[in-house]
C-alpha positions in Angstrom: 30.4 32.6 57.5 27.3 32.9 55.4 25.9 29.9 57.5 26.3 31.8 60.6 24.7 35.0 59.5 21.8 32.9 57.8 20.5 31.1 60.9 21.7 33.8 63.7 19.9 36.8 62.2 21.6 40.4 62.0 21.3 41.1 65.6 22.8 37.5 67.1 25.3 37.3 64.8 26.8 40.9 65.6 27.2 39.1 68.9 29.7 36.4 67.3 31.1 39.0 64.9 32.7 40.8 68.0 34.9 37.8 68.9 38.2 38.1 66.2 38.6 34.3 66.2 38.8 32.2 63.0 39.3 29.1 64.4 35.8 29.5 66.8 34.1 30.7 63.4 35.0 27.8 62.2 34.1 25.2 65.0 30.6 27.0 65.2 29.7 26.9 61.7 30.8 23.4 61.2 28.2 22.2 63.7 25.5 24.5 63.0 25.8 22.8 59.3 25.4 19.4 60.9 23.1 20.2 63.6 20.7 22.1 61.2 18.7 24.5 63.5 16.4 26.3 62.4 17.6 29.3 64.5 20.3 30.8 67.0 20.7 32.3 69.7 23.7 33.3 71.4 24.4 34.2 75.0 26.7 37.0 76.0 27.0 37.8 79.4 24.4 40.3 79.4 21.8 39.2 82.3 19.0 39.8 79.9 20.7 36.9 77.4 20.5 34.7 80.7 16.9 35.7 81.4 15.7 34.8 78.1 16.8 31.4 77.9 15.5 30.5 81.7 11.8 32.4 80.0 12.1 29.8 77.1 13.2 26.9 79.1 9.8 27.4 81.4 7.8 27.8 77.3 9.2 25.0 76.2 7.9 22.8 79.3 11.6 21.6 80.3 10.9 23.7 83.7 7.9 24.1 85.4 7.5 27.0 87.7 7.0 26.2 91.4 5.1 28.0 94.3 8.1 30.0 95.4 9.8 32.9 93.4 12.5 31.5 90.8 12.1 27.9 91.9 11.5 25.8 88.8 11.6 22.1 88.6 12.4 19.3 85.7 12.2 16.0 85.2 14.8 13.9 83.3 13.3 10.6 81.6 12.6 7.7 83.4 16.0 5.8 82.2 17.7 9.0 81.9 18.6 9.5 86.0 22.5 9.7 86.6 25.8 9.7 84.6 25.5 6.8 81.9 29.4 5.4 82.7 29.4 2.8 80.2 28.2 5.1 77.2 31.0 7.6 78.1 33.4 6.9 76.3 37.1 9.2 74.8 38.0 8.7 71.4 41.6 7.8 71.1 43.6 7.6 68.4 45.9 4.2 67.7 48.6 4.6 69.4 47.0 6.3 72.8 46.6 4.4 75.6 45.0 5.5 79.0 44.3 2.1 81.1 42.4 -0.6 81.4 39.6 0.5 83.5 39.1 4.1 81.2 36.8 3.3 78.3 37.4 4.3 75.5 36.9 3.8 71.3 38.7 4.8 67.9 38.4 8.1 67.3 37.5 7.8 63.6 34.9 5.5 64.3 33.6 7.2 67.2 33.5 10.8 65.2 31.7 9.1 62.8 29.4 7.6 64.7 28.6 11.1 67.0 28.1 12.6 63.3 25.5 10.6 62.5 23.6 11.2 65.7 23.6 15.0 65.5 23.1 15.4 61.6 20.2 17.3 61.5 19.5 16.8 65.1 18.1 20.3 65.9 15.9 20.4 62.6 12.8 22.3 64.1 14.7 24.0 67.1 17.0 27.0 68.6 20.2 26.5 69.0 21.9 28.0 71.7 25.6 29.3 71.6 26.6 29.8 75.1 30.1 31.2 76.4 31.9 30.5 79.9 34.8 30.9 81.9 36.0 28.0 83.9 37.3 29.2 87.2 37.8 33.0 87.8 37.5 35.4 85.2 40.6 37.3 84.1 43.1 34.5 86.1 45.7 32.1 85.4 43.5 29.8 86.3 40.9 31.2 83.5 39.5 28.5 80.7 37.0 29.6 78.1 34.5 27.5 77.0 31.8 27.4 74.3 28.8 25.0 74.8 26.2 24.3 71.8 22.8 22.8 73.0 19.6 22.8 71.9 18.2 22.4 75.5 17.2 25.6 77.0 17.3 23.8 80.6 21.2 22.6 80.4 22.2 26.0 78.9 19.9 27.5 82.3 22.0 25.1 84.5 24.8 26.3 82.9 24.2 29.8 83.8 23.4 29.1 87.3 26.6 27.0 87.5 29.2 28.7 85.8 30.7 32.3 85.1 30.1 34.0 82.1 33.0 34.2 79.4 31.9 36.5 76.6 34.1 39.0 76.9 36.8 36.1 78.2 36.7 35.1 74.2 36.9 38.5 73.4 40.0 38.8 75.4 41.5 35.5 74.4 42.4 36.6 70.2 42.6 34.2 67.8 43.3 31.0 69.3 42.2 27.9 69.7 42.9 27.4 73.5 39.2 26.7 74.8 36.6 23.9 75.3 34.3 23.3 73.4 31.0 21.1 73.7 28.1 20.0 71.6 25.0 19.1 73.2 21.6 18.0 71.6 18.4 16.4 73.7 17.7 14.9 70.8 14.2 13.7 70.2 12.2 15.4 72.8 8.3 14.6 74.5 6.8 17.1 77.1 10.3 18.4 77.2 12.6 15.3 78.3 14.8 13.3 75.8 13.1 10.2 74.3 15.8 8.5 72.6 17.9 7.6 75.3 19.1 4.0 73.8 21.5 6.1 71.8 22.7 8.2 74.1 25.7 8.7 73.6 28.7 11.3 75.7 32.0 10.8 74.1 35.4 13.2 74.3 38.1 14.0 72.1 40.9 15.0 73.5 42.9 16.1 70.6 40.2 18.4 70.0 39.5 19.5 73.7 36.0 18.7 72.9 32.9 16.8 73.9 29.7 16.0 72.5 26.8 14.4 74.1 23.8 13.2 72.2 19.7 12.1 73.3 20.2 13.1 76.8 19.2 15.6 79.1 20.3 14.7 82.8 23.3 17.7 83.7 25.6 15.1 84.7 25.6 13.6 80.9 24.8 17.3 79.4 26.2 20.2 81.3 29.9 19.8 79.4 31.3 22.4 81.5 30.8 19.8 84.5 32.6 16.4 84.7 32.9 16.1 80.7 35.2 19.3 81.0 37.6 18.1 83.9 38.3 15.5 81.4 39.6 17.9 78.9 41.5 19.9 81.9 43.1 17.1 83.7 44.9 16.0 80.7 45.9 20.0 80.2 46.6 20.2 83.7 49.0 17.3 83.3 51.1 19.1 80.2 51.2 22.1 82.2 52.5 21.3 85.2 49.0 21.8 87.7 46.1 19.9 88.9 42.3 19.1 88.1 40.9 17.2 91.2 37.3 16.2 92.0 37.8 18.4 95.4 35.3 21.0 97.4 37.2 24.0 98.8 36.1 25.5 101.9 37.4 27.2 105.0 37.0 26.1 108.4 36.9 28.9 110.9 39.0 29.6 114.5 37.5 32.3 116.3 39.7 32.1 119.0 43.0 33.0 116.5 40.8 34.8 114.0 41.6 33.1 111.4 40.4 30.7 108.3 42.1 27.7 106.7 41.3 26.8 104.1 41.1 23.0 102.8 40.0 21.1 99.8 38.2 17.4 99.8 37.6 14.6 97.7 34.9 12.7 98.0 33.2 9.8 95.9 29.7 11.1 95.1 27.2 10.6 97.9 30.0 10.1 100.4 29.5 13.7 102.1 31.3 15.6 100.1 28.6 18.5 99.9 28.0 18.4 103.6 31.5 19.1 104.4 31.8 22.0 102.2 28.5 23.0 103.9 28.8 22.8 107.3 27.3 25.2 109.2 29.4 28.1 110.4 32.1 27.4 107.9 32.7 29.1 104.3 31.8 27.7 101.2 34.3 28.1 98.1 33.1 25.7 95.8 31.7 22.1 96.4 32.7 19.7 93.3 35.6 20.1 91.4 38.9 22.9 91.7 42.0 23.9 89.9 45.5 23.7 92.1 48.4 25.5 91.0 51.9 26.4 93.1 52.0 30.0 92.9 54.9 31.5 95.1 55.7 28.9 96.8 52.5 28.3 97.7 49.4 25.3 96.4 46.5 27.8 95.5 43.1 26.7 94.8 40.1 28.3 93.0 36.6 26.5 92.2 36.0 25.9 88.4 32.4 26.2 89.2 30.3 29.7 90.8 27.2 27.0 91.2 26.1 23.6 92.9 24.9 21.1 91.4 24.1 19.0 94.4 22.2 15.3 95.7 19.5 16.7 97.4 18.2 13.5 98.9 18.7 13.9 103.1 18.8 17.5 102.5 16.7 18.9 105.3 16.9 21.5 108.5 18.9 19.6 110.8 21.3 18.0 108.4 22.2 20.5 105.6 20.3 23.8 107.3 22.5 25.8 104.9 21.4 24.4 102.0 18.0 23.7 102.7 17.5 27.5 103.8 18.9 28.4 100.2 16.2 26.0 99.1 13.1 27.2 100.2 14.3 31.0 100.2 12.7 32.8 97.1 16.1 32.4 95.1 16.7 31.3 91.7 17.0 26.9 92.3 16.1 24.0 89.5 15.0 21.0 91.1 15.2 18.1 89.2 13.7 14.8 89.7 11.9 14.9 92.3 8.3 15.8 93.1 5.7 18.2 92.9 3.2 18.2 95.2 -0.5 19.1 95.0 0.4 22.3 96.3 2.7 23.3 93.5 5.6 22.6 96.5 8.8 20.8 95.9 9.5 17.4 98.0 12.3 14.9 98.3 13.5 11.9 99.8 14.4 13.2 103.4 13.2 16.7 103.5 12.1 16.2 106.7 8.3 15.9 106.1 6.1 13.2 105.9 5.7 11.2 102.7 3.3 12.9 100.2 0.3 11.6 99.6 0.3 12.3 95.5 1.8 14.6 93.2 4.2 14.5 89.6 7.5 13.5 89.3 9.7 12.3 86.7 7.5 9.4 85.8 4.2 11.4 85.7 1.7 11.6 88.0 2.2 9.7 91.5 0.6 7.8 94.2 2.2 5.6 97.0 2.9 2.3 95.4 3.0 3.6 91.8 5.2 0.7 89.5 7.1 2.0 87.4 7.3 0.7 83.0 10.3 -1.6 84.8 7.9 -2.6 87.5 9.7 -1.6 89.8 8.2 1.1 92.8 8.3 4.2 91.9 9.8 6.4 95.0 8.4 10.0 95.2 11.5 11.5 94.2 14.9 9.9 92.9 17.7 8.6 95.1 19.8 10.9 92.8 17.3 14.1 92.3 19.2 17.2 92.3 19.2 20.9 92.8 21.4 23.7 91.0 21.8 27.0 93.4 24.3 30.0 92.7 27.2 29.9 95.5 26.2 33.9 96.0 22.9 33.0 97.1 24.2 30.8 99.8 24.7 32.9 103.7 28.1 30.7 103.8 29.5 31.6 100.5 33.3 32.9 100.9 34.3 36.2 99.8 37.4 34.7 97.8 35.3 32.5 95.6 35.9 35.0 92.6 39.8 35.8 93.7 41.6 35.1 90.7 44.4 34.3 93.0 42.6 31.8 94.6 43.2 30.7 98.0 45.8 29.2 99.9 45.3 25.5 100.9 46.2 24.2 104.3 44.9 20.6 104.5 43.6 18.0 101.8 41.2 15.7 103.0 39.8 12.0 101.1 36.9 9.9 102.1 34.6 7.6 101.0 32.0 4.6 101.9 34.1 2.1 104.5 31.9 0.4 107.2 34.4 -1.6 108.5 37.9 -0.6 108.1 39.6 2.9 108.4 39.3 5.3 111.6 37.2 8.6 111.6 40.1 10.8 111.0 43.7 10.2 110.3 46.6 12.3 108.7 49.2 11.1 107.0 53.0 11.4 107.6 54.1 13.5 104.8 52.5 14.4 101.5 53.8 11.2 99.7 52.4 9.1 102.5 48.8 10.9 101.8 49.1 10.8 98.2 50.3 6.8 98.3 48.6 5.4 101.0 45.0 7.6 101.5 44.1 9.2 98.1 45.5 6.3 95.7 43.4 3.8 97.9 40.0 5.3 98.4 37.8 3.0 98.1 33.5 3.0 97.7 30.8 1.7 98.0 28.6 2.4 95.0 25.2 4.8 95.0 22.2 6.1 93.0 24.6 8.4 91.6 25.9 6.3 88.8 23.7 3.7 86.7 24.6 0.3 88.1 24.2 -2.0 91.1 24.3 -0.1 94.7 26.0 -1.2 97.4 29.1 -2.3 95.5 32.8 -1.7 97.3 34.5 -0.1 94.5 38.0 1.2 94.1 38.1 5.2 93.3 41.5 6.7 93.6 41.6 10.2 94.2 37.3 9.8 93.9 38.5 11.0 90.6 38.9 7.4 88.4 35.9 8.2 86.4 37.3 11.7 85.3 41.1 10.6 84.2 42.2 11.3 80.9 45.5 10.3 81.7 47.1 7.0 83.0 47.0 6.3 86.4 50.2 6.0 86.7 51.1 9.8 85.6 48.0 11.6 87.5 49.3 9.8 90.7 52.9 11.1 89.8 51.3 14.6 89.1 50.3 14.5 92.1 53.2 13.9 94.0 55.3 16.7 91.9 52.9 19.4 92.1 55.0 19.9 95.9 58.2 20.0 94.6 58.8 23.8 95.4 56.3 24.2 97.7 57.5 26.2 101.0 55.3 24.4 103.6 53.6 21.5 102.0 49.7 21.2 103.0 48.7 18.2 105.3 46.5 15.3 104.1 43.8 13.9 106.0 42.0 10.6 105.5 38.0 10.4 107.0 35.8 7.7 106.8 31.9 9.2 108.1 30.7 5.6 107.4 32.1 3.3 110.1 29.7 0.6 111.8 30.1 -1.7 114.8 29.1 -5.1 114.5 25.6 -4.6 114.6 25.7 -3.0 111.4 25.2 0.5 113.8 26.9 3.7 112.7 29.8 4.9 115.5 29.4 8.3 114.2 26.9 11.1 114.4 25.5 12.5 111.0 27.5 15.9 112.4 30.5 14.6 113.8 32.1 15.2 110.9 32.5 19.1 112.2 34.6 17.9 114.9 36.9 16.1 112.6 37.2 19.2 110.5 37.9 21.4 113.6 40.8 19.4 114.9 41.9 19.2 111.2 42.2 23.1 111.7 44.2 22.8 114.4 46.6 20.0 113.1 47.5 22.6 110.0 48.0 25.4 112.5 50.3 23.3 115.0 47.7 24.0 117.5 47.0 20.2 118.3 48.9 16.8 119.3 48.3 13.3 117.8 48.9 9.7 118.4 51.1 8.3 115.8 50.0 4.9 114.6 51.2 2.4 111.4 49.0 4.5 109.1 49.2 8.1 110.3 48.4 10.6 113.0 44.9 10.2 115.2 43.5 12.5 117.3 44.2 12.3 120.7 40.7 11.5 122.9 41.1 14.7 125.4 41.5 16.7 122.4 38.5 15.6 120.7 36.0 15.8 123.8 37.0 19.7 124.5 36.0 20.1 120.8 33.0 17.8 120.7 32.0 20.3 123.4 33.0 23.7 122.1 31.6 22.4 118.3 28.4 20.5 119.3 27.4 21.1 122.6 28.0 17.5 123.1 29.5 15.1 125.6 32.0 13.0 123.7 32.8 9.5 126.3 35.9 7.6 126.1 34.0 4.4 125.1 32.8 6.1 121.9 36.3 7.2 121.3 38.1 3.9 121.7 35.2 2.0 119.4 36.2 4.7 116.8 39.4 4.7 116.6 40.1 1.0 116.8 43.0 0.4 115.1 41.3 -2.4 112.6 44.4 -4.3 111.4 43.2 -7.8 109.5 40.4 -4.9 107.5 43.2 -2.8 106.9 45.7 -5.4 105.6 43.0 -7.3 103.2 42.6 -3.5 102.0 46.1 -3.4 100.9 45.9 -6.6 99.3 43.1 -5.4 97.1 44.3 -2.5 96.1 47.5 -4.0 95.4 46.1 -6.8 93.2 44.1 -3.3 91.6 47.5 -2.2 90.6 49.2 -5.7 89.6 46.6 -6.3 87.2 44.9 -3.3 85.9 47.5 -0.4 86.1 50.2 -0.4 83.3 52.2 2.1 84.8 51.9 2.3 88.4 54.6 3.8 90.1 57.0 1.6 92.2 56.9 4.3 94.9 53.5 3.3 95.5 53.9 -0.4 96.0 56.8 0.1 98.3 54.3 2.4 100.5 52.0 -0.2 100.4 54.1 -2.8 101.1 56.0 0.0 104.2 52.5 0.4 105.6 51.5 -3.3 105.7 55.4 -4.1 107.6 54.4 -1.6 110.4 50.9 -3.3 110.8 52.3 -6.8 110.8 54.3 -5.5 113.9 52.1 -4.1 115.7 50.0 -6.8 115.3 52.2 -9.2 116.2 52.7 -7.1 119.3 48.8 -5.6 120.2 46.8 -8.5 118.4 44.1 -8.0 115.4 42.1 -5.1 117.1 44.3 -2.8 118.8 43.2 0.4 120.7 44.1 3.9 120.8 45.6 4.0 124.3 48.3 1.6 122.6 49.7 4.6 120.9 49.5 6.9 123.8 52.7 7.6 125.9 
């Protein structure tokens, strides 16, 4: 301990001295010898812990203050943009295998390696000891979590983002039964990471640990985030419950007076963040939630109290929930984007004109500025982002801190598919959704990853990224969690993304309201559909009455049949890919799943042989 009480100081390290647990003792003062910090701070959950680190952040130039009240802004580096994929990496032992497509290295080799990178890596800086709760506070659903950074803006995300756990730890006794993370920017120049050629993000799992080195972007820092539903899928999956890269939110009948609530998972950039924001609905949570069967019934909770959102597109007529948060005097980062002469944020599709000059994450800007790849420099990134507490949100739900959570009524997957699947489809039964919808999702790729755009790629679950597990068992997981479940919820399938073949979308950028809406009613037996090989479709006269009631707009039978076209050539080259997926990269795919597969191509064979290639949806009426 004489470590701890050397570099903390007598009044931060009566802060660490309240928590009776050896084994956090330990796990700090191991990496405050490596790290090497020339001081400590640690954050309880008193607000005035939480102001100071957003004060230093701002001193230490990794936010800059904006013209509104509690809007700051940062810039990542140049090559520092979006989750770096192929440095993330778990460290396995010998005999543990997760898949093919999960990437991975020894864990000897890759401890020692992430050693070497943080030995005296915060030589000259604060380090900051920071503890949270993942999902509700005082739940079942509850996991503590201690993050080590030396970045005063990821442990400010992290505030904004997550709910405070200092007294969780204090609560917990002396085990060893939470997250931990170490963070360090590393080298650091007008306060963004230099270094990033060895950045590096890897997890142990046997420790229930990450540690992420020479970055500063949240998506490779903030290890409460994506780095820990890595750690809690693979708990999840011992325990018996579920980690899923799903919004929650609850779509609203004011006719019954009522709210159901649904979760969704979405590959990023695929509307996942509009859905859970749609105007006149309530907000839960927006990126990732716990599920558990209690009573009988699947309950949810968000992990997260916070957004961490795309903000590109985000403007008054798409997103007017979000964008009012974000130019309301409430505490928002932006990242990435740019700052205007007038000390004003602007992004890609705020819904002004272009700015003539300002800064942004590669310095000062003009129109037609080439960046050091010489490549043009856009005012703001594709994947800029903003970070927002749910509470300051008008739509935020009044169960987001339940430690119940709420009951879930509908599950809903999507992605990027400009050619194949309908608007809106439910499945048949919960292993029909499960096999056939959320184990096939496929995507094509966006800024949000480091990579070529534009790329169909194959995301089951929009979760592939995130498994800690092989495929095989998370899909099984998935199809247990129901076992005991009293009414099982219904799984939907949308697809916002569909073209005609002019390359022109068949759906408005708010459609997807509508789609909810009769979702809502398909949960509460309030609505017909047309059964088709690969699930339940609206039926048209339903879907006009609510184009009207939701949108004030006319909804015509020609738009209707071009968007629900039963494509069945698309649809059967889709089951050959993702078969061939399974075939040759999956070592333990379940044979339910190829039998659905192979069900689901048998009844589109027939009805192709009967109908033709495209078939409508009057087909399927009787």
């Amino acid at each position: 301990m004489d470590i701890l009480k050397e570099k903390c100081g007598e009044k931060e390290y009566k802060k660490l001295e309240s928590i009776k647990n050896e084994k956090l003792q330990a796990f700090l003062a191991k990496y405050v010898e490596l790290c090497n910090p020339d001081s400590i701070f640690v954050r309880t959950d008193a607000p005035e812990d939480e102001a100071y680190i957003r004060g230093k952040s701002i001193d230490n130039k990794e936010e800059i203050p904006l013209k509104t009240k509690g809007h700051t802004i940062h810039w990542d580096g140049y090559y520092d943009q979006a989750r770096d994929k192929s440095n993330t990496k778990y460290l396995l032992k010998p005999d543990e295998v997760l898949g093919s497509d999960i990437r991975s290295c020894d864990r000897e080799k890759g401890l020692e390696e992430v050693t070497g990178l943080l030995r005296d890596s915060m030589v000259g800086k604060q380090m900051l000891i920071c503890f949270f709760c993942l999902g509700p506070t005082g739940s079942q659903f509850s996991i503590p979590a201690v993050q080590i950074t030396d970045s005063y803006y990821v442990a400010h995300s992290e505030s904004l983002l997550y709910r405070t756990g200092y007294q969780e730890f204090i609560g917990i006794g002396d085990t060893e039964r939470f997250f931990r993370f170490v963070h360090t920017a590393g080298k650091m120049k007008d306060g963004v990471s230099v270094d990033v050629y060895n950045r590096r993000v890897y997890i142990d799992l046997t420790g229930e640990m990450v540690f992420s080195t020479n970055t500063q972007y949240a998506g490779n820092t903030v290890g409460l985030k994506k780095l820990s539903m890595r750690l809690a899928i693979k708990r999840a999956s011992e325990e018996g419950w579920l980690t899923e890269h799903m919004f929650v939110m609850g779509v609203k009948n004011e006719d019954k007076k009522r709210t159901t609530y649904f979760t969704g998972s979405f590959p990023s950039a695929c509307g996942k963040t509009a859905t859970a924001m749609l105007e006149g609905e309530k907000i839960v949570g927006d990126d990732i939630a716990y599920l558990r069967m209690i009573d009988k019934k699947i309950r949810a909770v968000n992990v997260e109290r916070g957004i961490f959102g795309i903000i590109r597109d985000v403007n008054n007529d798409g997103d007017p929930e979000i964008y009012k948060a974000l130019t309301n005097p409430v505490e928002v980062i932006f990242s990435n984007i740019l700052k205007d002469k007038h000390n004003v944020p602007r992004w890609l599709g705020d819904g002004g004109s272009e700015p003539e000059s300002g800064t942004n994450f590669s310095g000062e800007w003009l129109p037609g500025k080439k960046g050091p790849d010489d490549k043009e420099v856009p005012c703001a990134h594709k994947n800029a982002r903003y970070t927002i507490r749910l509470e300051d949100l008008e739509n935020c739900d009044e169960n987001l801190h339940d430690p119940e959570g709420v009951e879930v009524g509908g599950i809903i997957y999507g992605g990027r598919d400009s050619d194949t699947s309908v608007p809106v489809a439910q499945s048949f039964d919960w292993s029909h959704g499960i096999l056939t919808q959320a184990a096939t999702i496929e995507s094509e790729t966006t800024a949000a990853t480091l990579g070529q755009e534009g790329v169909r790629t194959f995301n089951l679950m929009a979760n592939l990224d995130f498994l800690s597990i092989p495929i095989g068992r998370y899909i099984q997981n998935n199809l247990d969690i129901i076992a005991d479940v009293k009414k099982e919820p219904l799984i939907f399938c949308v697809n916002y993304f569909l073209k005609d073949d002019k390359g022109e979308y068949l759906n408005g950028i708010k459609d997807k309201h509508v789609w909810l809406k009769w979702m809502e009613l398909r949960v509460n037996g309030d609505a017909d559909a047309l059964e088709t090989p690969v699930g339940y479709i609206p039926k048209y006269e339903d879907l006009k009455k609510l184009f009207k009631e939701t949108l004030g707009k006319d909804y015509s039978r020609e738009e209707y049949d071009k968007q629900f076209q039963l494509r069945i050539p698309e649809l059967i080259a889709k089951i050959k890919r993702i078969k061939d997926i399974y075939h040759t990269k999956v070592f333990d795919t379940p044979h339910v799943l190829m039998k659905a597969l192979d069900d689901q191509k048998a009844r589109l064979e027939a009805c192709r042989e009967k109908n033709g290639d495209y078939v409508a949806a009057k087909v399927f009426e009787k």
